[in-house]
C-alpha positions, 0 to 999 in steps of 0.5 A: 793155668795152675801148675803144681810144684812139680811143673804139672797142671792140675788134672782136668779137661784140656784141649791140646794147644800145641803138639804133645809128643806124638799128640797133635794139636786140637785134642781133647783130653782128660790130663792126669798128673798122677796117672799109671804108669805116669802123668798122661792124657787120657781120650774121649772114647764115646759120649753119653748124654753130650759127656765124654767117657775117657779111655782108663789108659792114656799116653805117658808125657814126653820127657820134655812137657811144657804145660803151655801145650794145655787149654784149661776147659770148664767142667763138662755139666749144667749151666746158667747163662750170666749176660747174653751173648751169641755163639760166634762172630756170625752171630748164628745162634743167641743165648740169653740170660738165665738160660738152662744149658749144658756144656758139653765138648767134640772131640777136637775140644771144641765148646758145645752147647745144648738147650734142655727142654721140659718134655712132659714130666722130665727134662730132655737133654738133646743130642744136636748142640751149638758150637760156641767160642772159647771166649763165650764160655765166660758168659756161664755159671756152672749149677749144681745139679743132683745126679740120680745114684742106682739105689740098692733096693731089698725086697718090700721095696726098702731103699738104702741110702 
């Protein structure tokens, strides 16, 4: 992990690895490390389309905060499977190369992944995802993938941009 001058990682998607304060372990987290009123950790409070929207008031660090207490997560979004691979030592569910996906996550930072369908004229993300290990995260590349702005739209039907 990355840690700035200051001792802090860099803000992103973390689980919690170690007990933070009053936070326990195996949380997911959005980290700030310039947050309001300080560097905090911010939680899920709902999910749309398998993404996590965060609380805008978090809790403060402690004092004492080892960065170690953070797992770094790949961004939440689209992505492409590199080299098969299954999601856990059972071996329940195999993903194979050059597979659609969507990295999504629960609420204990835990990896989800979900399989989009082509339904008709759109893609349909479904709601049900697969569990996978942290080490088969490994096996993704993230897409860059537009996303849709609400548009301003005057009368007649002129689009601004």
């Amino acid at each position: 992990m990355r840690v700035s001058t200051d001792g802090l990682p860099p803000c992103g998607l973390y689980r919690t690895v170690l007990p933070i304060g009053d936070v326990t372990a195996g949380r997911l987290v959005y980290f700030h490390n310039h947050g309001n009123p300080g560097p905090g950790l911010y939680f899920p409070e709902k999910w749309t389309a398998n993404r996590a929207h965060f609380s805008p008031t978090g809790t403060t660090l402690p004092v004492v905060f080892d960065p170690r207490s953070l797992r770094a997560l790949p961004a939440e979004g689209f992505y492409r499977v590199t080299t098969a691979f299954f999601c856990c030592e059972k071996q329940c569910v195999r993903f194979q190369p050059e597979a659609f996906v969507q990295l999504g996550y629960n609420g204990v930072g835990r990896a989800l992944l979900f399989v989009p369908e082509l339904a008709g004229e759109a893609i349909a993300i479904p709601e049900r995802g697969t569990m996978i290990d942290d080490a088969a995260l490994a096996n993704l590349v993230a897409l860059q993938v537009t996303e849709k702005r609400e548009e301003l739209a005057f009368p007649r039907g002129i689009l601004v941009h």
